[in-house]
N, C-alpha and C positions, 0 to 999 in steps of 0.2 A: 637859076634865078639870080639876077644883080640884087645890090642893094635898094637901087631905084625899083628895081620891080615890085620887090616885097615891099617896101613903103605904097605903094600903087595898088599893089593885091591885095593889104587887108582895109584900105579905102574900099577897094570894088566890092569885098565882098562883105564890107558894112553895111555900102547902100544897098545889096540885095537882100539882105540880111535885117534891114530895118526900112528902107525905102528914106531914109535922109544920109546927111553928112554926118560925121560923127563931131562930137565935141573937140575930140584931136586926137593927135596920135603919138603914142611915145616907143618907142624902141628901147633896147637893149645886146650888148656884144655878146657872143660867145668868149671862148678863152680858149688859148693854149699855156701848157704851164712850161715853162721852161724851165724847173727843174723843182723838186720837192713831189714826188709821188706818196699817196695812202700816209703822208705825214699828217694832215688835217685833222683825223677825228683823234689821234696820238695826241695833240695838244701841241705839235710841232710846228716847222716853219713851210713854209710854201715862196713858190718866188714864179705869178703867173703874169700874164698880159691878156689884155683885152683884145679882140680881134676885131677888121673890121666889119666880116658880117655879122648881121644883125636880125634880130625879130622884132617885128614892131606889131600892134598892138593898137586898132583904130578903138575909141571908148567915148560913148554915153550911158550916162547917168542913165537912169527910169524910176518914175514914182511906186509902183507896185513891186518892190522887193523883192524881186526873180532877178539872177544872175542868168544871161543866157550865154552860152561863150560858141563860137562859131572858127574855125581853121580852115586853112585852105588845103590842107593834109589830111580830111575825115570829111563825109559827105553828109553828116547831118550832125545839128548843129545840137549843144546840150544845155539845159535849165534844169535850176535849181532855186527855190527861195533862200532869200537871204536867211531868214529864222532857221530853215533846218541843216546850218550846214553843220552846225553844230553836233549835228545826231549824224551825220554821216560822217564825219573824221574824227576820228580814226574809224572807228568803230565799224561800219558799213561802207569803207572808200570803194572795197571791191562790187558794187551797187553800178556805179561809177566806171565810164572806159578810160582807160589809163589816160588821156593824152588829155581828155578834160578836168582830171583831178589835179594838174600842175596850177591851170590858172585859176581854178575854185580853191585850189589849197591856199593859196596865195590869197583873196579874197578874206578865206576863212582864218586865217593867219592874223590877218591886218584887223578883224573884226575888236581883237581885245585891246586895241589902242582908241578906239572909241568910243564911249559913254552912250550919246547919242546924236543922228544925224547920217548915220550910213545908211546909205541908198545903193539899191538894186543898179545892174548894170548890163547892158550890150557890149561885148567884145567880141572884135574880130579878128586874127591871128595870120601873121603871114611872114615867115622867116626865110633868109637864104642861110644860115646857120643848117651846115651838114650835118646831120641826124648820123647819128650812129659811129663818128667817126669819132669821137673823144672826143670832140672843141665844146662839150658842152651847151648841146643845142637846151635843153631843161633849162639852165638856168638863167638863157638869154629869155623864152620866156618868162620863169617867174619872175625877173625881174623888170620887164616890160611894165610885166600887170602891176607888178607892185611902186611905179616911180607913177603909173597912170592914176591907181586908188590912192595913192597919198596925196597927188594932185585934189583928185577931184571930191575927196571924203576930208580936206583940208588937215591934213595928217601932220604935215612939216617934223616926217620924222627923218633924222641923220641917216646917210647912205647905208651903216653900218648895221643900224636897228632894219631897214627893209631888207640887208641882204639877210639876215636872221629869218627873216621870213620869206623869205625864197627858202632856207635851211630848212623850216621846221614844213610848208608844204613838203617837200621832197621825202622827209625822214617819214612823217607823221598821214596825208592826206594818200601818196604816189606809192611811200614804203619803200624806197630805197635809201639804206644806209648809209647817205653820203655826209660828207662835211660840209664848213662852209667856204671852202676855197671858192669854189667857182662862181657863188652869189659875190663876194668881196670881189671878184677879178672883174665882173661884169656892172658892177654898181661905181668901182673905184677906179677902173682906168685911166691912162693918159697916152695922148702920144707919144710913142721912143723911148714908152719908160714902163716896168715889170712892177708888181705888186710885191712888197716885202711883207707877209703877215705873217704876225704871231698868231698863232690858232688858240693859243688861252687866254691873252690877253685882248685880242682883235686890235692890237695895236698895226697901223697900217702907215707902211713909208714908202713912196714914189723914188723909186730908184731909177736915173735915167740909164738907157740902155746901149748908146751911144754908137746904135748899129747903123742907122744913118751916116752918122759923120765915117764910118768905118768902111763904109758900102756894102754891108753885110744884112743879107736875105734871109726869113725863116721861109726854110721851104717846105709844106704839111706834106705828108706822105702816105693818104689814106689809104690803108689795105682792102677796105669795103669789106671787111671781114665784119660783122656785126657782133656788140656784147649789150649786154642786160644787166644794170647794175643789181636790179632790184632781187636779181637770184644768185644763185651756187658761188661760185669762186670770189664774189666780194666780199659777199658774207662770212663766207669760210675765210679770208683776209683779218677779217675785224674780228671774229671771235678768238684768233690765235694771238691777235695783239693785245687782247680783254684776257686771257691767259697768260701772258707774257707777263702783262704788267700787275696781276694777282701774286703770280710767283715770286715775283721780286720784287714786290712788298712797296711799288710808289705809285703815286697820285696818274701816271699816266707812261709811254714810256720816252715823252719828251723828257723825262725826268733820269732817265741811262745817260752814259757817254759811251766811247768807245772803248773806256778803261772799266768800263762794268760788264764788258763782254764776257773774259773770262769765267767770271762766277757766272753770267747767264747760261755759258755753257755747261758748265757743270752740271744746273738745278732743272734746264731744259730739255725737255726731247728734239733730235736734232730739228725734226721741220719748222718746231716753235722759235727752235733759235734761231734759226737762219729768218724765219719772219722778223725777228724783232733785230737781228742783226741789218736786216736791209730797213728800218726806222732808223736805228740809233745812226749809222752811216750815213742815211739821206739828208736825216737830220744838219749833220755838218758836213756836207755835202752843199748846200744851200745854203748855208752862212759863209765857205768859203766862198761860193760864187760871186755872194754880194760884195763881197771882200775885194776882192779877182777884178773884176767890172771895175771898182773905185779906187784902185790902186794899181792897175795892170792893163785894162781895156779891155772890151769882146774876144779881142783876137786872141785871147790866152785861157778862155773858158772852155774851149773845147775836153781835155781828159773828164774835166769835172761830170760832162755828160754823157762821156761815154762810159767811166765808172758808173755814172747813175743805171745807165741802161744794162752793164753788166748785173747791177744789182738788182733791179727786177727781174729776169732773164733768169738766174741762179739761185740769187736766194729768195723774193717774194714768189719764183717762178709764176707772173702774170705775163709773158710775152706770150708770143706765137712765131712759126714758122716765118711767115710774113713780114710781122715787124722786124724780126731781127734779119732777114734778107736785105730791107729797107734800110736800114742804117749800116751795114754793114758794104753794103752796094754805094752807098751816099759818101761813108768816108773814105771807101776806098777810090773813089773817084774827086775827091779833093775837099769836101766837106772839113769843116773846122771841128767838128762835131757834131754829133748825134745821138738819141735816145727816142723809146716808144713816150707815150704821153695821152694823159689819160689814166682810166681805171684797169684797163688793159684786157687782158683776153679779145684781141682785135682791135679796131678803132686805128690810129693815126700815128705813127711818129714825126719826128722831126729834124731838120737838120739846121744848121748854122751855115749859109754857105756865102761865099765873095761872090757880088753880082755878077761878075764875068762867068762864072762857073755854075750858074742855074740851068743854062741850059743843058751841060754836057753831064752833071748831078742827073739833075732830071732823065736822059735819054738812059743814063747807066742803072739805074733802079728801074727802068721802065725794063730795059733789056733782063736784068738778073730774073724779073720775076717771071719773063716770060719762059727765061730758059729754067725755072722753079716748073713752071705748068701751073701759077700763080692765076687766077684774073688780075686783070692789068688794074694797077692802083690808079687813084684820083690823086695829081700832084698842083699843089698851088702855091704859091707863095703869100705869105700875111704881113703885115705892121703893127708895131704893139698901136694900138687907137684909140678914143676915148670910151667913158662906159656911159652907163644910161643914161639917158635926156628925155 
């Protein structure tokens, strides 16, 4: 599905869905991050971009205070009143099928910024944002739903406070332990330029990216391998980094350098350390990048990503087979750089590559995996783009 389609599909399947036009339609990007992984709920730094596909999101209002929300990815459509969402989040979300508790969370999310005046709503949902491949299809949703309810519930609240609520739907309504990287990358984009966020501060700077003027291509590299945040290996992710940062006694482990590795090895069991080693390192890992970009150009970021991608790979160990074929295939064939991207355990890496070289990128990762006995990956190329409207 193009982006024109999906603006077109959740039209068509408003009007079938309601039998009128909707009051409008707002969209929002997925994201790739180009570098700063499982840094977010650490209190660290991230450095993502907006992509251009999108989910958009047709929405009217209704007097009788039922939420109904309607996709084009699930064949019957789900309501809820507005009064009791309150008693299903957290508490009862599994009541609920996964894929409608994103835009109810969101919904139920925004409720606490209102006194009075929220009104029930028809929403109808239709994304080209790859599902399952890391770009963060979730929170090109929530954040759809959430730029539409602040519209239309008169909210005028800062990009910053709706991507919090894309955050706490996710943690709280869906129950995956995410950050809020990817609400900020999807709410705050621009064109040809990467999201610099503080994760504790939510301080956010527009870095340009300068891959235009450089002729340089992201090219996604989806394994089709599929992951689930909301179970095993992220969880077990976060809980080693909630141990990490107990043991060594600070407020998060944004709060390590790489001169407090030492004593973390010491006080640590090795798998804990090497968790909190692939933070502390990511960590400035991403500030050099931003560094690198405004002092040096694109064309000099590349180690910076392939250390990143060694350091999930080794010490977060969240790669796979797959990704690391895919980058390894991508630089060896003239890639600037590379790393997986995402939560990992499957989903999408990426490369940095000279537009002369996308196609011959492309056919060499296509070939490695097939001599893998791989299925053959999904390869595209994106543009950092703008974020919700």
């Amino acid at each position: 599905m193009t982006t024109t389609d999906a603006a077109t599909a959740a039209r068509d399947l408003f009007a079938a869905l309601t039998g009128t036009d909707p009051q409008g339609v707002w969209s929002a990007p997925g994201r790739v991050n180009l570098i700063g992984e499982h840094t977010d709920y650490n209190d660290g730094f991230v450095f993502p971009f907006a992509t251009p596909h999108r989910t958009y999101a047709a929405v009217s209002p209704r007097a009788d205070g039922i939420v109904r929300v309607a996709s084009t990815f699930a064949a019957d459509p789900v309501e809820v009143r507005l009064d009791e969402l309150d008693a299903r989040f957290p508490a009862r979300r599994d009541e609920l099928v996964e894929w409608a508790r994103y835009p109810l969370g969101v919904v139920w999310a925004l409720q606490g910024h209102t006194a009075s005046g929220a009104t029930g709503f028809d929403i109808a949902i239709a994304s080209d944002v790859p599902v399952g491949a890391g770009l963060s299809s979730s929170a090109a949703i929530e954040c759809a739903v959430a730029v539409a309810v602040d519209d239309l519930w008169g909210l005028r609240l800062d990009r910053s406070t709706l991507a919090l609520a894309g955050r706490k739907a996710e943690n709280e309504a869906v129950g995956a332990p995410t950050g809020v990287m990817d609400q900020m990358a999807s709410m705050w984009g621009e064109r040809d330029a990467a999201i610099f966020l503080d994760c504790r501060s939510l301080e956010v700077r527009q870095v340009p990216l300068g891959f235009a003027e450089a002729d340089l291509e992201v090219l996604v590299m989806d394994t089709r391998v599929s992951h689930a945040h909301a179970t095993g290996g992220y969880r077990e992710r976060r809980d080693a980094c909630e141990l990490g940062t107990r043991t060594m006694g600070v407020p998060a482990l944004r709060d390590l350098t790489v001169d407090d590795l030492p004593r973390a090895q010491e006080l640590l069991d090795d798998v804990t350390f090497r968790r909190v080693r692939h933070i502390v390192t990511e960590n400035r890992r991403v500030l050099d990048t931003v560094r690198t970009l405004e002092t040096e150009g694109p064309l000099a970021i590349g180690p910076l990503l392939l250390a990143s991608h060694a350091s999930m790979r080794d010490d977060f160990e969240i790669s796979v087979p797959e990704l690391d074929t895919a980058v390894d295939a991508a630089v060896a064939a003239g890639a600037i750089g590379a790393r997986m991207t995402g939560g990992g355990f499957g989903g999408a890496a990426i490369a940095v590559v000279e537009r002369p070289l996308v196609a011959p990128v492309t056919a060499a990762v296509e070939q490695a995996f097939a001599d893998a006995g791989f299925a053959a990956p999904h390869l595209f190329t994106v543009a950092p783009s703008a974020g919700a409207a």
